[in-house]
PDB file as gemmi writes it, atoms N, CA and C in Angstrom:
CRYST1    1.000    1.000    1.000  90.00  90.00  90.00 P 1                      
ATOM      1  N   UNK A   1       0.680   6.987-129.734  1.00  0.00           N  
ATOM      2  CA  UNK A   1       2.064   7.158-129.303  1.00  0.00           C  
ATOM      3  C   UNK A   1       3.014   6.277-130.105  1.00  0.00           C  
ATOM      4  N   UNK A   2       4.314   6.608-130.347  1.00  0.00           N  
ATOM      5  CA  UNK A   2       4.912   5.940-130.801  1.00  0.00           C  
ATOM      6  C   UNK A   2       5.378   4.738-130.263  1.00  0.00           C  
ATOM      7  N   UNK A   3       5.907   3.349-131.003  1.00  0.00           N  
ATOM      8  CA  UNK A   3       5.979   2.546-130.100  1.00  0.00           C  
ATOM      9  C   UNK A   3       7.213   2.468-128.998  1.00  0.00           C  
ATOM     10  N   UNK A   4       7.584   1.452-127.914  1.00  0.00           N  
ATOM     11  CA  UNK A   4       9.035   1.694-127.316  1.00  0.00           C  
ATOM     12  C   UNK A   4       9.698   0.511-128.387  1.00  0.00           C  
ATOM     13  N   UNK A   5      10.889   1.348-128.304  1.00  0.00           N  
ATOM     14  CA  UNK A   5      12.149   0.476-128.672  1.00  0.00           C  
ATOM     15  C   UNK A   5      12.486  -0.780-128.460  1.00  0.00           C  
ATOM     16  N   UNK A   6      11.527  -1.512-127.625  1.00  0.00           N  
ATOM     17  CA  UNK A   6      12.313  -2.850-126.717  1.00  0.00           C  
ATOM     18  C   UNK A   6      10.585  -3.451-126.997  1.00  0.00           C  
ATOM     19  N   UNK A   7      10.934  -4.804-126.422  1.00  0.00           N  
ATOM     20  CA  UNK A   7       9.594  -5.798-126.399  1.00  0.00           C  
ATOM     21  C   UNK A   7       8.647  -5.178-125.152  1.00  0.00           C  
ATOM     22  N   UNK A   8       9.235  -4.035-124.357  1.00  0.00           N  
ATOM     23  CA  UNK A   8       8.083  -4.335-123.250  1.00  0.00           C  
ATOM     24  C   UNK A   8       7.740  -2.659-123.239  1.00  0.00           C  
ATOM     25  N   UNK A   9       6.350  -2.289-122.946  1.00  0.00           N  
ATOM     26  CA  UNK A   9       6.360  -0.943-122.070  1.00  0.00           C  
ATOM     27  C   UNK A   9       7.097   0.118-121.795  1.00  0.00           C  
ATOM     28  N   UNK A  10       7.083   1.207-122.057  1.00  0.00           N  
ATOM     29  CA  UNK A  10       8.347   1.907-121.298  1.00  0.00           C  
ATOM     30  C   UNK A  10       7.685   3.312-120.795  1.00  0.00           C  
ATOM     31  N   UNK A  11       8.067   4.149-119.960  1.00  0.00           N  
ATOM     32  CA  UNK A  11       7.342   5.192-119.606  1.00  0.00           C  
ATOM     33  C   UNK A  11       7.808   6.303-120.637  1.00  0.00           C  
ATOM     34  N   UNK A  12       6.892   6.855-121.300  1.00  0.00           N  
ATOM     35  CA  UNK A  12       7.190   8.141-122.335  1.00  0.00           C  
ATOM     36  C   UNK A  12       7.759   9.067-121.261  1.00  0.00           C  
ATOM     37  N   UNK A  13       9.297   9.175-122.271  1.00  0.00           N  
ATOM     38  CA  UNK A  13      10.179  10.139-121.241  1.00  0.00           C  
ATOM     39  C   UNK A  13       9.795  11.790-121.211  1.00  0.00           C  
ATOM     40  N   UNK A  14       8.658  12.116-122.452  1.00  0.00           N  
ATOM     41  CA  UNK A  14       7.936  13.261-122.402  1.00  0.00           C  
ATOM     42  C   UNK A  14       7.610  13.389-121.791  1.00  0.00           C  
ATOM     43  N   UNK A  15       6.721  12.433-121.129  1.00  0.00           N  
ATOM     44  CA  UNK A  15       5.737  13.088-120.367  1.00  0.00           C  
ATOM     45  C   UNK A  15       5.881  12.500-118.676  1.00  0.00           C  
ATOM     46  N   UNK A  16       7.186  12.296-118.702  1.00  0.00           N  
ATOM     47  CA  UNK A  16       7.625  11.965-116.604  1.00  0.00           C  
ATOM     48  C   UNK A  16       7.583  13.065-115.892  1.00  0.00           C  
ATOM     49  N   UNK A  17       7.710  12.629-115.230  1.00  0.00           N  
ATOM     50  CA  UNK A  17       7.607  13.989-114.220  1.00  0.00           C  
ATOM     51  C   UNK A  17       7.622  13.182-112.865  1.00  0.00           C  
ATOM     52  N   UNK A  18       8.262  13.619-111.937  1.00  0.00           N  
ATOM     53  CA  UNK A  18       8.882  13.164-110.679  1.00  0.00           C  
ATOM     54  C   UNK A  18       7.711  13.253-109.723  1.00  0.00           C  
ATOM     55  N   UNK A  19       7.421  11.960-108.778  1.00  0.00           N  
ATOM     56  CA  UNK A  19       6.229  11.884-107.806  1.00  0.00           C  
ATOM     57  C   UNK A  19       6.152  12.924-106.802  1.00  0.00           C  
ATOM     58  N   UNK A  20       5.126  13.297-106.501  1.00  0.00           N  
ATOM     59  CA  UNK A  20       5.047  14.414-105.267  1.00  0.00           C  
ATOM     60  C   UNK A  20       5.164  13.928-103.512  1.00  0.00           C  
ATOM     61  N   UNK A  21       6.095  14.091-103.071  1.00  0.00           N  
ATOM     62  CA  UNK A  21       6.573  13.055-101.939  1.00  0.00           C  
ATOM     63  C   UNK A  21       5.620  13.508-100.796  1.00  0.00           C  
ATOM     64  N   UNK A  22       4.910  12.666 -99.869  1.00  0.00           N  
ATOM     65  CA  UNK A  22       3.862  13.200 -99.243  1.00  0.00           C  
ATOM     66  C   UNK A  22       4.675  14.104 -97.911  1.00  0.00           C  
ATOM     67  N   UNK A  23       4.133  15.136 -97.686  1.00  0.00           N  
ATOM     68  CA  UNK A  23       4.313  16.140 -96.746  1.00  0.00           C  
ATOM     69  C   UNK A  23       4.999  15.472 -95.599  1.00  0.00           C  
ATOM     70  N   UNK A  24       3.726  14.443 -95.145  1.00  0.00           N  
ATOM     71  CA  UNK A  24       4.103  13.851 -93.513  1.00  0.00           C  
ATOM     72  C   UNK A  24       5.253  13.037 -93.689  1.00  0.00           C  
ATOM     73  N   UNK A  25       5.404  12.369 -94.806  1.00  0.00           N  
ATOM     74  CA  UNK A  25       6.444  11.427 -94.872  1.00  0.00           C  
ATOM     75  C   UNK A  25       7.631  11.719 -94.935  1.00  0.00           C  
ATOM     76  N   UNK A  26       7.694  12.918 -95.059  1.00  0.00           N  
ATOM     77  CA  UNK A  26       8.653  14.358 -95.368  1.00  0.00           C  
ATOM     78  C   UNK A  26       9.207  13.945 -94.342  1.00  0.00           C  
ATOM     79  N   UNK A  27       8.622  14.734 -93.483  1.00  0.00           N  
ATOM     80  CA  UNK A  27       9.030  15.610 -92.095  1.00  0.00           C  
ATOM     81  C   UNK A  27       9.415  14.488 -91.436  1.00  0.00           C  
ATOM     82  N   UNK A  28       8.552  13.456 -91.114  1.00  0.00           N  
ATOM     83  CA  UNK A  28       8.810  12.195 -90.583  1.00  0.00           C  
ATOM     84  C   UNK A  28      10.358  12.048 -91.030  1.00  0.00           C  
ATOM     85  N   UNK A  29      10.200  11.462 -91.778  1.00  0.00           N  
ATOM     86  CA  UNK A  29      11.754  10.954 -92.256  1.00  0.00           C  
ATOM     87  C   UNK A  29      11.943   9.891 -93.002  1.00  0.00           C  
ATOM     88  N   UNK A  30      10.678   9.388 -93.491  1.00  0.00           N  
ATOM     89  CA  UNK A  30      10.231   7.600 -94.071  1.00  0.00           C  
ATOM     90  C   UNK A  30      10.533   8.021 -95.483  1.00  0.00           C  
ATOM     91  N   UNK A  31      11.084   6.907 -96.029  1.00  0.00           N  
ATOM     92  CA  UNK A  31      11.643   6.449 -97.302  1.00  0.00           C  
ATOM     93  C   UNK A  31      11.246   5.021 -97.806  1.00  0.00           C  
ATOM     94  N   UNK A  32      11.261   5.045 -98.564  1.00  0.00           N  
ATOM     95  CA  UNK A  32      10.829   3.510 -98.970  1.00  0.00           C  
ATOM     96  C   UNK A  32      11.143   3.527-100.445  1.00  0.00           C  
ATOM     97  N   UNK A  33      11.281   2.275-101.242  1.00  0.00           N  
ATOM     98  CA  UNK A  33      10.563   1.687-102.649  1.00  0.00           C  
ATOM     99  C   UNK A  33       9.460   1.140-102.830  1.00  0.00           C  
ATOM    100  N   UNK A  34       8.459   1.664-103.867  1.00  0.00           N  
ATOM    101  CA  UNK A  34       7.347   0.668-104.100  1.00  0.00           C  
ATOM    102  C   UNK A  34       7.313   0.133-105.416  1.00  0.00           C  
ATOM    103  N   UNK A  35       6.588  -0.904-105.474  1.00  0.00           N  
ATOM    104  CA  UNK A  35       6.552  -1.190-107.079  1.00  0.00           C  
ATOM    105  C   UNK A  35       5.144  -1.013-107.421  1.00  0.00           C  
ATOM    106  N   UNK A  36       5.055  -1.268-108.607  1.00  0.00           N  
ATOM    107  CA  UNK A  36       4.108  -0.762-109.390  1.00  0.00           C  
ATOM    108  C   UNK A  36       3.864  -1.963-110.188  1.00  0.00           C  
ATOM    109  N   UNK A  37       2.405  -2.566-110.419  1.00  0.00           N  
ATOM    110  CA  UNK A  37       2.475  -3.519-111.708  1.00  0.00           C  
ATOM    111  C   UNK A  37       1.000  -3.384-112.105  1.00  0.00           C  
ATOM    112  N   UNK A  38       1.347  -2.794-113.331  1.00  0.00           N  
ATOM    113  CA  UNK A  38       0.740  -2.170-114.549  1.00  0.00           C  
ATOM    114  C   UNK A  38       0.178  -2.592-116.049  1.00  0.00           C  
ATOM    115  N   UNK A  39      -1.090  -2.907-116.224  1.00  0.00           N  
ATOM    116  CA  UNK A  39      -1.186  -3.306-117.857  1.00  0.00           C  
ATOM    117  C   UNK A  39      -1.547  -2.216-118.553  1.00  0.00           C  
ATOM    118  N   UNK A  40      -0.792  -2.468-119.608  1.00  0.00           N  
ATOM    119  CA  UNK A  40      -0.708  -0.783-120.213  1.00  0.00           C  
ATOM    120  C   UNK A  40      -1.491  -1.386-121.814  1.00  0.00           C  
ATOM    121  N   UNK A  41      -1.842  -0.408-121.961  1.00  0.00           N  
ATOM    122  CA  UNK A  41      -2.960  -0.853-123.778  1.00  0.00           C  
ATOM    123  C   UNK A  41      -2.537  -0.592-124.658  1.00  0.00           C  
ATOM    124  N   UNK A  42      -2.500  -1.016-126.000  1.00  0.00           N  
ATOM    125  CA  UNK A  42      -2.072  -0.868-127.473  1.00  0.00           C  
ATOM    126  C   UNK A  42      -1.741   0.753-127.592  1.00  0.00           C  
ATOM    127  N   UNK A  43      -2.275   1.739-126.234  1.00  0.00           N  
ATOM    128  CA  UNK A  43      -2.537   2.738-126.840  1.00  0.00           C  
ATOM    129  C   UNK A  43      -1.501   3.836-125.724  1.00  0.00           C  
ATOM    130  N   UNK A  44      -1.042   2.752-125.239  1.00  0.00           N  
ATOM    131  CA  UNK A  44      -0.209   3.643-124.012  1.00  0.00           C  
ATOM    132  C   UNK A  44      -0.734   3.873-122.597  1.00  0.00           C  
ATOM    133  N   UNK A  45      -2.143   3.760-122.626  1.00  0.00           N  
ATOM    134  CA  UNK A  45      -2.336   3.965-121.154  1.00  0.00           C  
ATOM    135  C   UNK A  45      -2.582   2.901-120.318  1.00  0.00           C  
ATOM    136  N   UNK A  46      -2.344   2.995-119.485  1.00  0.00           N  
ATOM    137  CA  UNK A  46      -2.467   2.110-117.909  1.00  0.00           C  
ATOM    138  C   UNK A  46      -3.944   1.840-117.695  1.00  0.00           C  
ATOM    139  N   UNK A  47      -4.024   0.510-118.130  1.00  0.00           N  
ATOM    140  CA  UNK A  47      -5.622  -0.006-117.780  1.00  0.00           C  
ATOM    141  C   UNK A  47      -5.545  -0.640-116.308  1.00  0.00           C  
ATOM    142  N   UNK A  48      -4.569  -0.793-115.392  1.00  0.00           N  
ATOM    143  CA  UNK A  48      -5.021  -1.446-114.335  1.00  0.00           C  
ATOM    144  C   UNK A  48      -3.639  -0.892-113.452  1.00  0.00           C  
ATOM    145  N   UNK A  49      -3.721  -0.877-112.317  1.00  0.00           N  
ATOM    146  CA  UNK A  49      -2.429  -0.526-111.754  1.00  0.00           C  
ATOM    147  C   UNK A  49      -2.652  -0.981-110.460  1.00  0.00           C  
ATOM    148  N   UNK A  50      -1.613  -1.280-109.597  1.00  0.00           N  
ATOM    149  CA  UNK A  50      -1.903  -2.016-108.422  1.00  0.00           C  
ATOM    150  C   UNK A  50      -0.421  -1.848-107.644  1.00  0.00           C  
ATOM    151  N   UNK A  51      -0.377  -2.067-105.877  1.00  0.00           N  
ATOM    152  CA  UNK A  51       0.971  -2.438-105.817  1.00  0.00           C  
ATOM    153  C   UNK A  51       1.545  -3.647-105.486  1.00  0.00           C  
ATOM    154  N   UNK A  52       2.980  -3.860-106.254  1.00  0.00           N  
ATOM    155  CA  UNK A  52       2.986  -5.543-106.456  1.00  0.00           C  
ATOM    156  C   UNK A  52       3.882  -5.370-105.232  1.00  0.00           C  
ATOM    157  N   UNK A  53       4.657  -4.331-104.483  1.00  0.00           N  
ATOM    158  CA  UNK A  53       5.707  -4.303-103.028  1.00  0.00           C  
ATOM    159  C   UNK A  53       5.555  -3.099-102.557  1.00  0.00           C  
ATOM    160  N   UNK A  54       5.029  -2.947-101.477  1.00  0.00           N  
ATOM    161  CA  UNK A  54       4.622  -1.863-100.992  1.00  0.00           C  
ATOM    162  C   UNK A  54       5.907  -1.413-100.209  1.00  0.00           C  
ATOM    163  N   UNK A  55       5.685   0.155 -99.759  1.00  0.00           N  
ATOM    164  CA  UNK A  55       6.893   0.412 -99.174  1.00  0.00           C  
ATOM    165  C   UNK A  55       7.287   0.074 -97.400  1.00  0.00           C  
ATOM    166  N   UNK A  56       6.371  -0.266 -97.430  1.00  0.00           N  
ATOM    167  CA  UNK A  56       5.491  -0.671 -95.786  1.00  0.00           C  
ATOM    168  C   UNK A  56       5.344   0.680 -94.938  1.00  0.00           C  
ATOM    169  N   UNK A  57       4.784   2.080 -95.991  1.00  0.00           N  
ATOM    170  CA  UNK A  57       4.594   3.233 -95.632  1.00  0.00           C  
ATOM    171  C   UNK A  57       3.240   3.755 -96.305  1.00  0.00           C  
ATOM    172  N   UNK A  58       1.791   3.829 -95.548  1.00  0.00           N  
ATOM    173  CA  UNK A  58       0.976   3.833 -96.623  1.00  0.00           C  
ATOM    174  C   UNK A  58       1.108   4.648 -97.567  1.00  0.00           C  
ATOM    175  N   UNK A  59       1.347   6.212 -96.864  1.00  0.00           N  
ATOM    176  CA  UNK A  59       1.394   7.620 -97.952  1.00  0.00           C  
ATOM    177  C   UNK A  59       2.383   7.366 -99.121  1.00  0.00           C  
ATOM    178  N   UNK A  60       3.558   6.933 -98.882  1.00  0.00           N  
ATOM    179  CA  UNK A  60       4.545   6.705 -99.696  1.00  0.00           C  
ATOM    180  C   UNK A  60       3.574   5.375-101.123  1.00  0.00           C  
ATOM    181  N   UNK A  61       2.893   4.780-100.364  1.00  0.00           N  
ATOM    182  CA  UNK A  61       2.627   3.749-101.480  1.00  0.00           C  
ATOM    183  C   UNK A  61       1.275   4.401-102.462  1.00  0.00           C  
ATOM    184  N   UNK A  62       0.547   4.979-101.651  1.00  0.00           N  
ATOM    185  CA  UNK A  62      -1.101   6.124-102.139  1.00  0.00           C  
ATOM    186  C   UNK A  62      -0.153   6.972-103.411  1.00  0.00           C  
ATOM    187  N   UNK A  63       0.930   7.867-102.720  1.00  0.00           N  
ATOM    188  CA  UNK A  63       1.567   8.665-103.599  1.00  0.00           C  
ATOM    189  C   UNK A  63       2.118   8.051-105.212  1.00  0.00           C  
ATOM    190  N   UNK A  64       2.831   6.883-105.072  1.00  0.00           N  
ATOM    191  CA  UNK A  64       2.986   6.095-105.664  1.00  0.00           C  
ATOM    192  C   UNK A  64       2.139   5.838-106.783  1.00  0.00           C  
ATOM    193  N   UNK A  65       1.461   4.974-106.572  1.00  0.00           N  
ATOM    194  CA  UNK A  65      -0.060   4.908-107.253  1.00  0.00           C  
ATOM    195  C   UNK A  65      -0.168   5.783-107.839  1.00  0.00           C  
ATOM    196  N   UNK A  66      -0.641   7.197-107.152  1.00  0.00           N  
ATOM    197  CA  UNK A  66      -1.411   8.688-107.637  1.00  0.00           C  
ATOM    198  C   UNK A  66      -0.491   8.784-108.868  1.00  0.00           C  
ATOM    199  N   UNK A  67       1.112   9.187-108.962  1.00  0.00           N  
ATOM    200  CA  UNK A  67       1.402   9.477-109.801  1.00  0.00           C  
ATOM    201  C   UNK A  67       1.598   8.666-111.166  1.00  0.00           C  
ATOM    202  N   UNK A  68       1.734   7.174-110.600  1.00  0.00           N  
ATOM    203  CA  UNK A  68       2.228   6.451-111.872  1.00  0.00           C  
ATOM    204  C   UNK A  68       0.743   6.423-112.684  1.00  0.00           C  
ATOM    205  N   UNK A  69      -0.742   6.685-111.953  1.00  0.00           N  
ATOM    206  CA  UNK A  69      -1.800   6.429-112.755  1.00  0.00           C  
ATOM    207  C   UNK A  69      -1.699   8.280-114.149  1.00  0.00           C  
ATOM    208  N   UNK A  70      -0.795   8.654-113.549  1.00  0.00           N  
ATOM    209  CA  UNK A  70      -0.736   9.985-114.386  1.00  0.00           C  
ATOM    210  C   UNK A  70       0.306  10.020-115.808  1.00  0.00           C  
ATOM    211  N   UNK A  71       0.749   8.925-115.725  1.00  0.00           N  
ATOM    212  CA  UNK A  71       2.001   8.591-117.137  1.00  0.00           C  
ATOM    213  C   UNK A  71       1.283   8.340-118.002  1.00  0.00           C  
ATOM    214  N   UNK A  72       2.011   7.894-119.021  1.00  0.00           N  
ATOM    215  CA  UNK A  72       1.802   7.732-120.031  1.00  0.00           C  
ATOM    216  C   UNK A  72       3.148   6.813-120.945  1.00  0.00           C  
ATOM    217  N   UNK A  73       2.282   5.924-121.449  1.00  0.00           N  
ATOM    218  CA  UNK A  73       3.926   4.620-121.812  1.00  0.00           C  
ATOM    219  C   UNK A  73       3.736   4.745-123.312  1.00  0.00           C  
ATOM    220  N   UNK A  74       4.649   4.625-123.706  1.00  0.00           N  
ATOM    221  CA  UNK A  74       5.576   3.762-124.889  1.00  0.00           C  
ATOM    222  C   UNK A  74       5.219   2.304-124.528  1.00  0.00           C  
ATOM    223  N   UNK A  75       4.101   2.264-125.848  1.00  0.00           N  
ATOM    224  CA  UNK A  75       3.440   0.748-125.663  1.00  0.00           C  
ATOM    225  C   UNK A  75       4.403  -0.559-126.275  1.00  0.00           C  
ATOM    226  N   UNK A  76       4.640  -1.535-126.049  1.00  0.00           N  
ATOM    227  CA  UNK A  76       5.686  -2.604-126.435  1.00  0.00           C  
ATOM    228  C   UNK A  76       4.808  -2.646-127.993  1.00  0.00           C  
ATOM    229  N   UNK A  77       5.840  -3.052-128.582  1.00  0.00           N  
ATOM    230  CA  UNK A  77       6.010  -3.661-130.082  1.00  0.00           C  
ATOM    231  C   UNK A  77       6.528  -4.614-130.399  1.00  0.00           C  
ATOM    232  N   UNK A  78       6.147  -5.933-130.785  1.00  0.00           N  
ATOM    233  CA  UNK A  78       6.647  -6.983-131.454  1.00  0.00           C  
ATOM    234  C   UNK A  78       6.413  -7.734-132.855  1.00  0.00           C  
ATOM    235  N   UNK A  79       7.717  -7.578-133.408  1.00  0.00           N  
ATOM    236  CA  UNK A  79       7.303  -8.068-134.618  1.00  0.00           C  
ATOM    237  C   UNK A  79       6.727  -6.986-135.570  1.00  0.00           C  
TER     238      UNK A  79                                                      
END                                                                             
């Protein structure tokens, strides 16, 4: 992949694609933010992924996970 523009990571804007919001969490009505913290390899992909703030909603945080393990980054370049 080519590298990102900046010193850090970036998600290849090719290949995003918007998370699949879980059904129940739907209907329910739950919203949240989660974070994500990620080491990504010389080569773009996500060798480890974890959540660093959960949304204090499990599905919302599972979903989370599921999709960001499906990206693909713009690996940092320095120098």
């Amino acid at each position: 992949p080519q590298p990102s523009p900046t010193a850090k990571p970036q998600v290849d804007p090719a290949l995003a694609s918007q998370p699949d919001y879980p059904p129940e969490a739907r209907r329910i009505g739950f919203e949240g933010k989660v974070h994500i913290r990620a080491d990504i390899s010389a080569k773009g992909c996500a060798e480890r992924m974890e959540i660093a703030r959960s949304s204090g909603v499990e599905s919302l945080d599972a979903a989370a996970l599921e999709w960001a393990e499906g990206l693909r980054f713009l690996p940092a370049q320095v120098d």
